[in-house]
C-alpha positions as CSV (number, residue, x, y, z in Angstrom):
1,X,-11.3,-29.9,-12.5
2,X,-9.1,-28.7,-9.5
3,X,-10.9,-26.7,-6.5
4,X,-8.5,-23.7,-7.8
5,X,-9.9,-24.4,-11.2
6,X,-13.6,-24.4,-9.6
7,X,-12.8,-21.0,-7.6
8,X,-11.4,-19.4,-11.2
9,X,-14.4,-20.6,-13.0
10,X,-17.3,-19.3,-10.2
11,X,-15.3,-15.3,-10.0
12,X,-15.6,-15.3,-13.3
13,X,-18.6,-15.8,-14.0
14,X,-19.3,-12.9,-11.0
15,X,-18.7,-10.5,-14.5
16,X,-18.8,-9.6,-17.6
17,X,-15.9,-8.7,-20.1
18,X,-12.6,-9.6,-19.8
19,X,-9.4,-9.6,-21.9
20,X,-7.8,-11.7,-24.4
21,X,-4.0,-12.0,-25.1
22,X,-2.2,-13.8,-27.9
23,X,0.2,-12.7,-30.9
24,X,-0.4,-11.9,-34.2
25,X,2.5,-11.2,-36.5
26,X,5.1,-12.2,-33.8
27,X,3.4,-9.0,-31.9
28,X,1.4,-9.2,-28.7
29,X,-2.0,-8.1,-27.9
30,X,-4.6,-7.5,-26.1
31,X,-8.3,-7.4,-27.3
32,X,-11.5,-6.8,-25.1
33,X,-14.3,-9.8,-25.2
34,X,-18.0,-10.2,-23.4
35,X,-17.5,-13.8,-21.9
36,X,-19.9,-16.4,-20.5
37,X,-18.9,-19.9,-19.3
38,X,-20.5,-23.2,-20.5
39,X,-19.7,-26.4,-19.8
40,X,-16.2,-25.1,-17.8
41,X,-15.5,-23.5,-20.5
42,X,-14.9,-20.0,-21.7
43,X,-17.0,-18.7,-24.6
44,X,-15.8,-15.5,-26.1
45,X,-18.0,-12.9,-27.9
46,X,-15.5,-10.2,-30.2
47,X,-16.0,-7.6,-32.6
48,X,-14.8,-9.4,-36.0
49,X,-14.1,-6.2,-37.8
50,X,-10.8,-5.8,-35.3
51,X,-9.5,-9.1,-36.9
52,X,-8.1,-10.3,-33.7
53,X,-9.9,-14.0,-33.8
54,X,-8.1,-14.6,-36.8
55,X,-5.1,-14.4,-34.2
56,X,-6.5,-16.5,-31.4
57,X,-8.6,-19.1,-33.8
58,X,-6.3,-22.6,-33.8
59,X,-3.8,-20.8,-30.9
60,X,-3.0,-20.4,-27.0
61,X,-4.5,-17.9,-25.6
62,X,-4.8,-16.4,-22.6
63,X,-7.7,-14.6,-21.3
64,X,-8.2,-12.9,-18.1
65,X,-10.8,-10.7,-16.3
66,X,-11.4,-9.0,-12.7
67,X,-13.1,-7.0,-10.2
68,X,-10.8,-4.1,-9.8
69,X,-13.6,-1.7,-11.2
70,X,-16.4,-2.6,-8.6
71,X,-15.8,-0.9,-5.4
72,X,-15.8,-4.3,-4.0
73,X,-12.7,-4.9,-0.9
74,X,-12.0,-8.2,-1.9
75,X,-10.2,-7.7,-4.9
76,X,-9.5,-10.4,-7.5
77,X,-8.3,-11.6,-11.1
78,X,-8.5,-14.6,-12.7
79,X,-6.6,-15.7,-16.3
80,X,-7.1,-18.9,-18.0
81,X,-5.1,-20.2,-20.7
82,X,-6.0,-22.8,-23.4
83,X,-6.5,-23.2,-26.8
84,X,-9.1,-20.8,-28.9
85,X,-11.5,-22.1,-31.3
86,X,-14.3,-20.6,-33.7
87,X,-17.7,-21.9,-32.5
88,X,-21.6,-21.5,-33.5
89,X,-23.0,-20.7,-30.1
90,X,-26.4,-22.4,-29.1
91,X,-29.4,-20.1,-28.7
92,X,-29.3,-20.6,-24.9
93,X,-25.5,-19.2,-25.2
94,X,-26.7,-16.2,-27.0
95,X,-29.0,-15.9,-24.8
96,X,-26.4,-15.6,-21.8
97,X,-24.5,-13.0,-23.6
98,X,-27.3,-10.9,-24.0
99,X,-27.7,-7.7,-26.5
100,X,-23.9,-6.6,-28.0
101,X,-22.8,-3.2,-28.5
102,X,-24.0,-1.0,-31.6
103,X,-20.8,0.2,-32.4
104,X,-17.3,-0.5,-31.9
105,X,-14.7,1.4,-33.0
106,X,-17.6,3.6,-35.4
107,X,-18.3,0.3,-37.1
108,X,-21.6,-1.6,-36.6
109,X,-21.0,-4.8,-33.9
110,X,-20.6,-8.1,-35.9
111,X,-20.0,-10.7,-33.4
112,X,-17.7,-13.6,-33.7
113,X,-17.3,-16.2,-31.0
114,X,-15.0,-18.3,-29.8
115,X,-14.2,-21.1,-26.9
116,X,-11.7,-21.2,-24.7
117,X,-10.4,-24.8,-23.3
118,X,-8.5,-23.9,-20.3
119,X,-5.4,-26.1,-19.9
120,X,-4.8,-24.3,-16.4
121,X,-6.2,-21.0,-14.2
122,X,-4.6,-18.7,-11.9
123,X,-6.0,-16.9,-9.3
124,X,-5.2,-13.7,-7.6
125,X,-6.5,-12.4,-4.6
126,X,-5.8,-8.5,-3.1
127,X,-5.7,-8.2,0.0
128,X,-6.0,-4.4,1.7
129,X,-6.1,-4.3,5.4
130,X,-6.9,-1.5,8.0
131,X,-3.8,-1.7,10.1
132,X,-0.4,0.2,8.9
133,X,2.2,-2.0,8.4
134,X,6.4,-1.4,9.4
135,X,6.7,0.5,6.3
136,X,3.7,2.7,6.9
137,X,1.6,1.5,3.2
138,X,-0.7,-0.7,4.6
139,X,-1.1,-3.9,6.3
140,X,-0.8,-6.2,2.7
141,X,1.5,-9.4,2.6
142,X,3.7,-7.1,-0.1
143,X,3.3,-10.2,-2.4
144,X,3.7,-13.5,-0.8
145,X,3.2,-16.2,-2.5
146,X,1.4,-19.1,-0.9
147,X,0.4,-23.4,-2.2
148,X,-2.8,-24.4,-1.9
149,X,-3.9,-27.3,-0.2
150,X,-3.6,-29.2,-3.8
151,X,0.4,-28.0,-3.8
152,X,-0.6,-25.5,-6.6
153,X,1.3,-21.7,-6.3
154,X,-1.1,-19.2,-5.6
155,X,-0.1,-15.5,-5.8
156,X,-1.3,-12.9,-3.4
157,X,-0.2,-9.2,-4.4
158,X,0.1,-6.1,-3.0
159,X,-0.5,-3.2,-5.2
């Protein structure tokens, strides 16, 4: 795994739930999951009763997940995108995911899981800083886009 790859994997696993993106029907969509990582890869815990891992089982997915809730100044968000697959977690993985909801959607939580192989990861960093800039928002790079020292595109934006 790439340093960037390494970086993706360690923010993640800084919290808990994420997003996961696909298309069912020729339609997009977007589904929340509970995620741990194991073994560099993503494990995904969904409700099955909203039918989306039918979707993502056997296809490319992408799944992503970020701080932008934790009052934290160094913002980020990572995605990873691979191929899904239905798996059997191992008691130790269960274990990591810890207690799921009750209820989702008014039905009773039945979890299905699934694992993510990432075939590549992003990174994306926020940047706020405390001087104005010429256009008076703030002192951000307004979305400059930077390579890493492995010649990978990195994307810094401004929002």
């Amino acid at each position: 795994m790439s340093t960037d790859d390494l970086r993706a994997i360690e923010l993640l696993n800084r919290v808990r739930y994420g997003r996961v993106a696909t298309s069912m029907r020729a339609m997009p969509f977007v589904a929340p999951a509970r995620h741990i990582v194991a073994d560099n890869r993503v494990v995904l815990r969904m409700h099955r009763g909203m039918g989306y891992h039918q979707a993502c089982s056997g296809s490319v997915v992408a799944y992503g997940a970020d701080n932008f809730h934790s009052g934290e100044s160094d913002l980020w968000a990572v995605q990873f995108t691979g191929t899904a697959t239905m798996v059997r977690p191992t008691q130790d993985q269960l274990e990591l995911f810890g207690p799921g909801p009750h209820r989702v959607d008014g039905e009773p939580f039945d979890p299905v899981y699934m694992r993510l192989t990432p075939q590549f990861a992003t990174v994306h960093t926020l940047e706020y800083g405390t001087e104005p800039s010429a256009n008076g928002i703030g002192s951000g790079d307004g979305g400059r886009t930077r390579e890493s020292a492995n010649g990978r595109r990195q994307d810094s934006h401004a929002a």
